[in-house]
N, C-alpha and C positions, 0 to 999 in steps of 0.2 A: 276391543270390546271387553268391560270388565263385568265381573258378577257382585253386585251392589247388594249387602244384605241389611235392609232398612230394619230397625225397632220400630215401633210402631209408637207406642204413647211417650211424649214429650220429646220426637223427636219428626214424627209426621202430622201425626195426630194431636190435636189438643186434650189431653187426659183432663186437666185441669177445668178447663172450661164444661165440661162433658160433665165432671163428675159433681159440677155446682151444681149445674140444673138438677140432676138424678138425684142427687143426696137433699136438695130443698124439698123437692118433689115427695121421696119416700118421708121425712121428718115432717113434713105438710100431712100426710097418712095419719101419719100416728099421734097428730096434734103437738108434735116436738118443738120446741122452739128451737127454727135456724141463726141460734146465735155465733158468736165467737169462740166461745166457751165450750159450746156442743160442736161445735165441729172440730177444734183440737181435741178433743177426748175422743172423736170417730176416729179421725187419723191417727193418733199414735197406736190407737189396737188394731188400727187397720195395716201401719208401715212396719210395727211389730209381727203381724201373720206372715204379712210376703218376706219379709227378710226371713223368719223359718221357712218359708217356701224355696229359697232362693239357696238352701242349704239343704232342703231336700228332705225335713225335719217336721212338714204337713204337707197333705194334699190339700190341692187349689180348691174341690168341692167344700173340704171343710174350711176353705177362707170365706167364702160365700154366706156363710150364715154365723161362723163363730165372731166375725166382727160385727156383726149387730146384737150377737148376746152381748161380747163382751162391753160395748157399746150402752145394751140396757142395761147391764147390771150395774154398771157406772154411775148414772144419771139414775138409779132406782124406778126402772118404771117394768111392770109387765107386759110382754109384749111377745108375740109368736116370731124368732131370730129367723126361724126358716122360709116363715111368708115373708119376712123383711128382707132377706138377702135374697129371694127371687123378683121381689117388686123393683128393687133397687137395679140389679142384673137387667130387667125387662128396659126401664126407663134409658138404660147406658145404651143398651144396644138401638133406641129411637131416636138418640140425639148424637150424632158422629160430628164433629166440630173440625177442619184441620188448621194444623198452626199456618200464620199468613205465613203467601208463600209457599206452600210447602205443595201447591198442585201445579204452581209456573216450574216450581224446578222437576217436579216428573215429567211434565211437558219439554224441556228439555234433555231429558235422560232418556226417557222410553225411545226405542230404536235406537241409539248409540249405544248400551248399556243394557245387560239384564239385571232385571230390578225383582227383588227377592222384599217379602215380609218374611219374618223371624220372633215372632213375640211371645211373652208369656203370659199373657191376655189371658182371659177367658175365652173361650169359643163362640159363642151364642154372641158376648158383648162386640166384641172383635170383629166377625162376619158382621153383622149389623149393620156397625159405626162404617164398615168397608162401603157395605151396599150402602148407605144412607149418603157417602158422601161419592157416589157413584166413580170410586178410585178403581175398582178391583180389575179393571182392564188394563193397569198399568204394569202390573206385577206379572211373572212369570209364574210363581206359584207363592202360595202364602202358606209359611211355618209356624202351626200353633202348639206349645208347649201338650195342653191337656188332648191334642190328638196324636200326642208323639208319646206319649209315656215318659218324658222325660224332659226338662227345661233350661234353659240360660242359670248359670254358666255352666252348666255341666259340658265337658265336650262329647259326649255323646249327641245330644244336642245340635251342634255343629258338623259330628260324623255323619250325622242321618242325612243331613243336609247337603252336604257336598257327597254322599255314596247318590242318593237318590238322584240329582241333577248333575252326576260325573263332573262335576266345576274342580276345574284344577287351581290350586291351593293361588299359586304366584297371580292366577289372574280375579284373586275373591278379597273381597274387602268388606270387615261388617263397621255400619256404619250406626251408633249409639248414645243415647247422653245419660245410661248408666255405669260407671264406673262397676258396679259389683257383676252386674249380669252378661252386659254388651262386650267389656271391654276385657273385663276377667276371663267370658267366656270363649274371646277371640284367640287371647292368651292362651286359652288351654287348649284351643282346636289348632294354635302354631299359624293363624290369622293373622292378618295384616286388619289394622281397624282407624278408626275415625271417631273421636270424640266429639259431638258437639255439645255448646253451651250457651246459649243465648246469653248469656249473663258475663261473659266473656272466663268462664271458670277453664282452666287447664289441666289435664288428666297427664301424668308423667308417663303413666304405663301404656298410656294410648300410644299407635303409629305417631298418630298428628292431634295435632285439638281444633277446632272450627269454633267460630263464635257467629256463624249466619250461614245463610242457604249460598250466599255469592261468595263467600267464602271457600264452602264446602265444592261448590261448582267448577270453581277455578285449584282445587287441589286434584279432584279426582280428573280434569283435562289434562294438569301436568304428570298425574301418575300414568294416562293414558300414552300417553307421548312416551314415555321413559319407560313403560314394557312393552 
């Protein structure tokens, strides 16, 4: 039996899909137009935050509303950042989408396998999208960054996680399709890890790379066998 440490957004859960709806929805709010245009200008001040997040360089609270300042400042309109980044946050946590797929293969793992969340989520959003997609019976226990004081890739991170569930190192594997957080932070916990990549993209630093759930299914049986 191995201890399986799932990421959560883009790797079980549909982030992408989730954060259509919620980002239409809040820019519907504020009379925004859900164009092309407005939504690359959210994301880059959005992918800009978490990568200082991810460095340890902001706290997550202040991601939650500094990208919709930076957002409206952008596009010149005035607009309350911090009702927008809780409207926003509200919507994510109502709509939990999972990638296909991605409940047949817990359905296979649960009971052969303990199966671990690990994310640097939000709390509020995260819990939510769990309960909404009635997953959280799968997991042994779910790791979120902002109730740990500390996030992916730090290995601290990783410490708390393997101290608290005594899981010995040779039989843990976190399983990721971040390069900076998942794979980095495996790296620095002395983990054994799993990339995947729907797109078929290849991580060198990774244990392995996966490019589908049949993939990933049929590595983690052979790593079974071979410890």
């Amino acid at each position: 039996m191995l201890n399986l440490l799932f990421d959560a957004d883009g790797t079980l859960y549909d982030f992408k899909a989730t954060e259509k709806i919620s980002l239409e929805k809040t820019f519907n709010h504020y009379n925004i137009e859900y164009s092309k245009e407005n939504i690359a200008i959210y994301s880059e001040k959005n992918k800009a935050l978490w990568a200082l997040y991810e460095k340890g360089l902001i706290k997550q609270d202040e991601i939650k509303y500094k990208r919709f300042e930076d957002f409206f400042n952008a596009i010149g309109i005035k607009a309350d950042a911090v009702e927008a980044g809780e409207l926003y946050i509200d919507y994510l946590s109502k709509n939990g989408i999972m990638i296909e797929g991605a409940t047949d293969l817990l359905d296979k793992l649960k009971g052969k396998h303990n199966l671990y969340i690990i994310t640097n989520g939000i709390a509020k959003t995260q819990h939510g999208r769990i309960d909404g997609t009635n997953t959280r019976h799968y997991y042994k226990r779910i790791f979120i960054s902002t109730e740990m004081n500390t996030q992916k890739p730090d290995k601290e991170f990783f410490d708390i996680v393997m101290r608290e569930e005594k899981l010995d190192k040779k039989r843990t594997i976190v399983i990721g399709d971040s390069v900076n957080s998942d794979i980095k932070g495996a790296n620095n916990a002395g983990l054994r890890s799993i990339f995947i990549s729907f797109t078929g993209e290849k991580c060198d630093s990774a244990t392995y790379s996966v490019s589908s759930y049949a993939e990933l299914l049929d590595y983690i049986v052979k790593l079974d066998l071979e410890d």
